[in-house]
C-alpha positions as CSV (number, residue, x, y, z in Angstrom):
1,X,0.0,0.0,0.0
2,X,1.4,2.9,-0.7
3,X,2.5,6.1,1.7
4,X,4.4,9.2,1.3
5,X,7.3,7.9,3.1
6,X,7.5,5.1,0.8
7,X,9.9,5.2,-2.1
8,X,8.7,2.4,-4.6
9,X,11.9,2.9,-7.2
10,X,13.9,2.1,-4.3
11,X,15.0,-1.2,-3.7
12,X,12.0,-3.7,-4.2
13,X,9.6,-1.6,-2.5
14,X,8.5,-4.0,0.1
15,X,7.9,-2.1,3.8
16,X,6.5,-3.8,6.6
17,X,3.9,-1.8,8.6
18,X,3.1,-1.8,12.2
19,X,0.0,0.8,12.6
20,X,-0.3,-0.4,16.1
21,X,2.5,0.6,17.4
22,X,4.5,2.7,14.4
23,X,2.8,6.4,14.5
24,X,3.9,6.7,10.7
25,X,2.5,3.5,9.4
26,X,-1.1,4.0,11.7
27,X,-1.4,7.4,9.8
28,X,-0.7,6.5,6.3
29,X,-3.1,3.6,6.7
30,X,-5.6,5.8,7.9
31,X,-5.3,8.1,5.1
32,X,-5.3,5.5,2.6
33,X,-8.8,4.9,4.3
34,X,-10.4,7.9,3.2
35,X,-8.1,7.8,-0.4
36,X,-10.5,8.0,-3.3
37,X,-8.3,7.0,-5.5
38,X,-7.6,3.0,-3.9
39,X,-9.4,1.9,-7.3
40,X,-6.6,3.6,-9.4
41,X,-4.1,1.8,-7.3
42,X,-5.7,-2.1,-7.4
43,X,-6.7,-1.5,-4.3
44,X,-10.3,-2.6,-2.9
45,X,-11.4,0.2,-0.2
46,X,-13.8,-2.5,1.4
47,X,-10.3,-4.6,2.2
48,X,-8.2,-1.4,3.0
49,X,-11.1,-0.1,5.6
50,X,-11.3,-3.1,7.2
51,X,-7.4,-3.4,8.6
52,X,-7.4,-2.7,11.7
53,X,-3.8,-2.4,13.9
54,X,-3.0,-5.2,16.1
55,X,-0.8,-5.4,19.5
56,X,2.6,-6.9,18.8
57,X,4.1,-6.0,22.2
58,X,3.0,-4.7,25.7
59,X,3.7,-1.2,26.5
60,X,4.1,0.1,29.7
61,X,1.6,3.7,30.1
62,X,0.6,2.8,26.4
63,X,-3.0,1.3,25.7
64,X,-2.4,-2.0,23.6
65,X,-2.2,0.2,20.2
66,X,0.8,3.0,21.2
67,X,0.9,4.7,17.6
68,X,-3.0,5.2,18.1
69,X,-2.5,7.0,21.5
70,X,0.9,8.6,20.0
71,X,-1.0,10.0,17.0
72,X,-4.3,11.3,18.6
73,X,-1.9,12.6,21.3
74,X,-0.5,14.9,19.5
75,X,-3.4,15.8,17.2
76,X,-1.7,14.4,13.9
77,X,-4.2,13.3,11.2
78,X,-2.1,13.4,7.6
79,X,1.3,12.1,6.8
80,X,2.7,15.3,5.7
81,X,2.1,17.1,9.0
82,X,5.0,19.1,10.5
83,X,4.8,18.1,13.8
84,X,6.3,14.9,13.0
85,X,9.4,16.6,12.7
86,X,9.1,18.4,16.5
């Protein structure tokens, strides 16, 4: 799936993605959620919408998704936001 962050000329383009506990990956999932152009891409949005993140490891103050507490934290909705950077 793609993502800004994601360069598919490099290398072969394969990325694993942890939305459950990566901030970066839960973000660019969600936006590809509300993408109207998944059809363009070979991409069903029934199959996209339906991923959900999943708990890999147990975080200590975190709830079992730390990228979704990370995220909503600090108000961050789109990939491209500047405050990733802060």
């Amino acid at each position: 799936m793609p993502a800004s962050f994601v360069d598919p000329g490099n290398a072969t383009g394969v990325v694993m993605s942890v939305p459950g506990h990566a901030p970066y990956d839960y973000v660019a999932l969600e936006n590809l959620k509300r993408d109207a152009s998944l059809r363009g891409l070979g991409l069903r949005s029934s199959e996209v919408k339906a991923i959900k993140p999943i708990s890999l490891i147990d975080v200590s103050s975190y709830s079992d998704w730390p990228a979704v507490d990370e995220v909503k934290k600090k108000g961050i909705s789109e990939q491209n936001d500047p405050r990733w950077r802060r």
